[in-house]
Each structure stands twice: as C-alpha cells, then as structure tokens.
C-alpha positions in Angstrom: 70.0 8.9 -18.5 71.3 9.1 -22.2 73.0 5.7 -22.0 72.0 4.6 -18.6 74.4 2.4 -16.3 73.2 3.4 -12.8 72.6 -0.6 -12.4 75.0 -3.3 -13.3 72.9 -4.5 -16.1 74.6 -1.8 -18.0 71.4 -1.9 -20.4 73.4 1.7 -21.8 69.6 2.8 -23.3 68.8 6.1 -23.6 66.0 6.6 -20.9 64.8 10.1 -22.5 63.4 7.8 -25.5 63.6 4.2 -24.1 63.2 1.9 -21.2 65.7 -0.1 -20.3 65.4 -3.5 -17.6 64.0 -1.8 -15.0 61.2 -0.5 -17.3 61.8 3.6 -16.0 61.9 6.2 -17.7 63.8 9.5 -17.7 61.2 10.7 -14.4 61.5 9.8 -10.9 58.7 8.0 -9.9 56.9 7.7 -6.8 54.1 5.9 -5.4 53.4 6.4 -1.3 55.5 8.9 1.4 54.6 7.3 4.4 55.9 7.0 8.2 56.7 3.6 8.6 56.2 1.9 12.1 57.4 -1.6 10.9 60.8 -1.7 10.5 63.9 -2.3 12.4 63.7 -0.6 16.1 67.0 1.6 15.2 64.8 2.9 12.1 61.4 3.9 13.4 62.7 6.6 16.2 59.3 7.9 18.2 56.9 8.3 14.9 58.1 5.8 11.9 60.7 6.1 9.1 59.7 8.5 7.0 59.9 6.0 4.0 59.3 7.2 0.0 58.8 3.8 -2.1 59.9 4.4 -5.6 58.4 2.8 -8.8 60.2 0.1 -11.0 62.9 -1.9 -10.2 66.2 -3.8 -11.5 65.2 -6.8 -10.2 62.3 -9.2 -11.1 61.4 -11.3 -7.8 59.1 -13.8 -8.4 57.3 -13.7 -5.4 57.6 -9.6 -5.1 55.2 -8.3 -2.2 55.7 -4.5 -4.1 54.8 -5.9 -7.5 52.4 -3.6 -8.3 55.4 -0.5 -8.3 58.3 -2.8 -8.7 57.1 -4.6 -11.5 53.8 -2.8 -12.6 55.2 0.6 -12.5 51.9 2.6 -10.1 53.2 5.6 -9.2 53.3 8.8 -10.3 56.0 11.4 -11.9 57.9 13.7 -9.7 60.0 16.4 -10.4 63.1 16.5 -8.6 62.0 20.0 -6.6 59.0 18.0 -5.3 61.6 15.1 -4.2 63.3 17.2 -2.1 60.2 19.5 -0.6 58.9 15.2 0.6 62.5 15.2 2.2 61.4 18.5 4.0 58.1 17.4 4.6 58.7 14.0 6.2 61.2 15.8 8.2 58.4 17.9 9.7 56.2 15.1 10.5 58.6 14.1 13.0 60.2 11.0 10.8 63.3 9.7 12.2 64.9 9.5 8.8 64.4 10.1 4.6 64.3 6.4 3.5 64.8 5.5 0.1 63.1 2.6 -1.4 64.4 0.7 -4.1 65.8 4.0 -5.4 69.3 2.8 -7.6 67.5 3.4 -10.8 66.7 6.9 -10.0 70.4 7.5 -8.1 71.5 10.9 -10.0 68.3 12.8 -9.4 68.1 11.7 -5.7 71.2 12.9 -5.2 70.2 16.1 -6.6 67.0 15.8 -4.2 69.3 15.9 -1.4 71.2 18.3 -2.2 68.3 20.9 -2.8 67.0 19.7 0.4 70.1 19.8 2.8 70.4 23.5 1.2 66.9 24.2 2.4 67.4 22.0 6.2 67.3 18.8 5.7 69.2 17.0 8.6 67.6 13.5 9.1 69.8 10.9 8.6 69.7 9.4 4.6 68.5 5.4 4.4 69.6 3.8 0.9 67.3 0.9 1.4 68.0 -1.5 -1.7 68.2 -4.9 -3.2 72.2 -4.7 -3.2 71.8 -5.4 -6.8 74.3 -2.0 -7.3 77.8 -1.0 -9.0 80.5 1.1 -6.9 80.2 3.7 -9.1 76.6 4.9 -8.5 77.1 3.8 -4.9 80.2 6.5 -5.2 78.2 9.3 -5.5 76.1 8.7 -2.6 79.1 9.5 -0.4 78.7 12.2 1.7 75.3 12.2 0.8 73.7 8.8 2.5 73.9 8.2 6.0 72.8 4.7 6.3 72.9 1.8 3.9 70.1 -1.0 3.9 70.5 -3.7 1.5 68.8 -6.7 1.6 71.3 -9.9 0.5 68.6 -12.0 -1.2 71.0 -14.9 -2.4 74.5 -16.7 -1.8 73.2 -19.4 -4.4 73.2 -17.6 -7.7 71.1 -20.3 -9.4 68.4 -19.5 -6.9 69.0 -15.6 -7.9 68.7 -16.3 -11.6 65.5 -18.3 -10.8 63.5 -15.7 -9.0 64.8 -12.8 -9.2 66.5 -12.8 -12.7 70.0 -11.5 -11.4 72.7 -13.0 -13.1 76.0 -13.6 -10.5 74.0 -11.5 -7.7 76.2 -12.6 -5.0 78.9 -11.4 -6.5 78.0 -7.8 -7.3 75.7 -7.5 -4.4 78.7 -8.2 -2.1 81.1 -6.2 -3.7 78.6 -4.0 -2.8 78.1 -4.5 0.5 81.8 -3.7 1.0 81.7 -0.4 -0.9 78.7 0.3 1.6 80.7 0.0 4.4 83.9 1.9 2.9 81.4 4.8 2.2 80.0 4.9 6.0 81.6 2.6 8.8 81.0 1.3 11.8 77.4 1.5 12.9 76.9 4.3 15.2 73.5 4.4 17.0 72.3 7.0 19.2 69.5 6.8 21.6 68.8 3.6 19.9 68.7 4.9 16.6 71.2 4.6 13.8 72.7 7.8 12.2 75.4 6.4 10.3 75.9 2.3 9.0 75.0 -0.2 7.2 72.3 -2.8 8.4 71.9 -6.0 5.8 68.5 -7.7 5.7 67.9 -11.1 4.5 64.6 -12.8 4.1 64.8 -16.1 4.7 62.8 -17.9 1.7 61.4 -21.6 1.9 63.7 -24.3 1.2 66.7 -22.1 1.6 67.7 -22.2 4.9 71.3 -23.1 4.2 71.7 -20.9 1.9 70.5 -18.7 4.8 73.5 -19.6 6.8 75.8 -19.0 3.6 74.6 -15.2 4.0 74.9 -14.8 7.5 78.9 -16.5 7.7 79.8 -14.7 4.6 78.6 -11.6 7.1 80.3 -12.0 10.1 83.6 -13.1 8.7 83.5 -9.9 6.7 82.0 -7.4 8.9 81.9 -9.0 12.5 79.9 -6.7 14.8 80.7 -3.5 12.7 77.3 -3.9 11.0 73.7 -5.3 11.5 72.1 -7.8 10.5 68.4 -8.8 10.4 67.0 -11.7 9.7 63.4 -12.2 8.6 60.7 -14.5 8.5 58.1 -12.6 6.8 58.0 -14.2 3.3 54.9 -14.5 2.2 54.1 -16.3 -1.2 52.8 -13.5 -3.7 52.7 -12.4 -7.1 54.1 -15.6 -9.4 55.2 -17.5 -6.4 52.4 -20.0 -7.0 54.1 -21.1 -10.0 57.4 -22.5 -8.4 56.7 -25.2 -5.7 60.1 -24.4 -3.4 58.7 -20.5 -2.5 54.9 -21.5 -2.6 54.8 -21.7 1.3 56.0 -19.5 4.3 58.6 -20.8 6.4 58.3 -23.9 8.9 59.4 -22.6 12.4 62.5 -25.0 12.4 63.8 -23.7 8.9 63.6 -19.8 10.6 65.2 -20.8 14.3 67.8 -22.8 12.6 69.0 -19.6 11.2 68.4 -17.6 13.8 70.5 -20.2 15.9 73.3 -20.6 14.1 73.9 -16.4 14.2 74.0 -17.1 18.0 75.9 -20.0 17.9 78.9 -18.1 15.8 78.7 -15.3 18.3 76.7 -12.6 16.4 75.5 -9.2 18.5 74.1 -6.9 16.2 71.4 -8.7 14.9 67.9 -7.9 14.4 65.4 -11.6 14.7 61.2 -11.2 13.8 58.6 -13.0 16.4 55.1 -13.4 15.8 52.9 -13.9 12.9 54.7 -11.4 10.5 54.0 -13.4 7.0 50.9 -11.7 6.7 49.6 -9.4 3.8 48.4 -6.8 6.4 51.9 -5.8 6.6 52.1 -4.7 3.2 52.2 -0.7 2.3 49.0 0.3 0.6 50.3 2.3 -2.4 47.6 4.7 -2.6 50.0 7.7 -3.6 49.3 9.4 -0.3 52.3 12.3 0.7 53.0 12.6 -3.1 
C-alpha cells in the first residue's frame, strides 16, 4: 500500500496518505454480502453465490451499472478479521462459493482474508470475479489461494476501451491476463454442475460492437478451445454517463446479440454460457444497502 502497484496503472502512491486511480484507500471496502441467484448456472449451486461487491475500482466505465461503489466509493471500511468472518458466514448460509467483486485493488488483504478463513474452515471454492484489467504479479499471489477466475473481456478494440472505460491498451494486459488465469488453475472442472476450479470469461456485448464481439470470442477459442467458459451477455443496459455517447445509449437489437451468439456456434464452441429474456433491466441490479457487512 506504500507505493501501490496491485493494478497495472502502477499509480506507485502511497495509499496510507493518498489515493491513487482507483480512488481507495489503505481500507478494504465493502458495500453488500449477498447470495446471488443471477449468475451463471455453475455459480449459483442450490442457494446463490455468496457474492461480497467491493468499493472503488481501476476502471471508469461509462456506462457502469455499480457506479455508485465503483466510481462513488458507498461502502463501508472493513477490517481484514471481519473479511474473513463474511467468508465464514456466507459459507454458513449455504453459498456455493466466496465471490469476489471487483477486488484487484484490495488483492494483499484478501489474500490475508483467506488465509485467516481457510485456518478457521473455509472450504468453498474462491471466485476472483474482475474486469481483467490485472498484472501477473498480483494475479501470482492468488495461487493456491483462488479457485475460480471470472473476468469479464470488455474490449478487443482498445480505442473503444480508452473511450469508456479509460483503460489504456486493455486488450493487451487483460489477455495476458487471461492466460496467467488459466496457468494459475486449468481446465475447468465442474462437479454436480458446479465449478470448483477454472476460469469462466464473460463478455457483455455493448451496442454497436458486435464485431468487436466476435474479435473476443475467436481470440477465445483459439486460445483456450473448450478448456474454459465463456458467457456471453446481453444485459447492457445504458446507465450512469452512457447518455452522453450516442454508440452505448441503447440496449442491444436482437440481431446484433444472435449474431454473436451464432457465430460461437458456428466455430464449434461448447462451454458457453448465452442470456434469454428481457435481462437489460435495472431490476437486476444489486441494491447496495450494506446488508451482511
């Protein structure tokens, strides 16, 4: 934290007196423990992943649905004893995992979370669920100590990352991170339908962007084949400053999301994950509300 490069912006401040981009400070934050019922089937197990959504972020995406922790900061300080009694807690609620939200800024205290935990009887499975916006090195220490990776891969295109999420050459580091994901854990293994050990890369599928869409997804399967999932989404919903930029100030047309989806089939993917219904909805949004802090 004295000269802080848990990200690859490197911003080297010293979070004890400073902030640097992602606008934390030396604290874990935390703003909602919940058991989430609306993610991936291999995720949810009988009662919901047992998800804890950290505040702040390395990224600044325009059309954030978690703005108000990502970019506002709600949440509240926890110590990293309290971190690892929520592990133990969401474990006795029946969770089918610890998931990790947008945790990379806060990487060296979760990992001493989880180590105070698994001492104490932690055994659910570890989600790392990120923006892929990471360096090897903090991904390093998670091994041994995460059992499941799940970044999204926001952009091939990195004018479009610059644009909206402010991530200068995100491809690039995001993939390289993808790859030391997979070093660090494998071959998805599932069992009973649920994942124990992997890596499962989301990507939201934004307006206008279809083939860069398709980019993603071949970039995917010529890298990773079947040995990881995918899951593609068509849930964007224009919030927070999307208003200002007409090319993400509209959900998807059917024909922009089934041309993706089609194209995974039509290259033989397996593994992948595809959303039906009317899922660009606000409803779907966590209500930060600080509950199982």
């Amino acid at each position: 934290m004295k000269a802080c490069e848990l990200c690859p912006r490197r911003c080297k401040v010293d979070r004890v007196k400073r902030l640097g981009f992602c606008k934390a400070g030396e604290e874990l934050r935390v703003a909602l423990v919940s058991l989430h019922e609306w993610e991936e089937p291999c995720l949810i197990g009988g009662r919901g992943a047992g998800t804890i959504f950290f505040s702040h972020c390395n990224l600044r995406c325009l059309y954030c649905q978690n703005f108000s922790i990502s970019h506002e900061g709600f949440g509240v300080e926890v110590s990293i004893e309290r971190l690892a009694e929520i592990f133990i807690e969401q474990q006795e609620r029946g969770a089918a995992n610890v998931e990790l939200v947008t945790p990379t800024h806060y990487a060296d205290k979760i990992c001493a979370a989880i180590d105070l935990a698994k001492a104490r009887g932690l055994t659910l499975p570890i989600v790392w669920n990120s923006n892929a916006y990471e360096t090897s090195e903090t991904l390093e220490t998670l091994r041994g100590r995460v059992d499941v990776f799940l970044p999204d891969l926001k952009y091939f295109d990195d004018t479009a990352a610059k644009t909206f999420s402010n991530a200068p050459n995100y491809f690039a580091v995001a993939s390289a991170a993808i790859r030391k994901m997979f070093e660090l854990v494998g071959s998805a293994l599932l069992e009973g339908g649920q994942m124990i050990r992997g890596v499962l890369v989301r990507h939201l599928v934004l307006p206008n962007h279809r083939r860069d869409a398709i980019k993603i997804i071949d970039w995917l399967y010529s890298t990773f084949g079947d040995e990881i999932f995918i899951s593609l989404m068509n849930q964007y919903t224009p919030l927070y400053r999307a208003e200002e930029f007409k090319k993400i100030n509209r959900t998807l047309t059917t024909f922009e999301y089934n041309s993706v989806v089609e194209h995974a089939v039509k290259i033989g993917i397996k593994n992948c994950f595809v959303q039906v219904g009317k899922t660009a909805d606000k409803s779907f949004i966590p209500n930060f509300n600080l509950d199982g802090v």
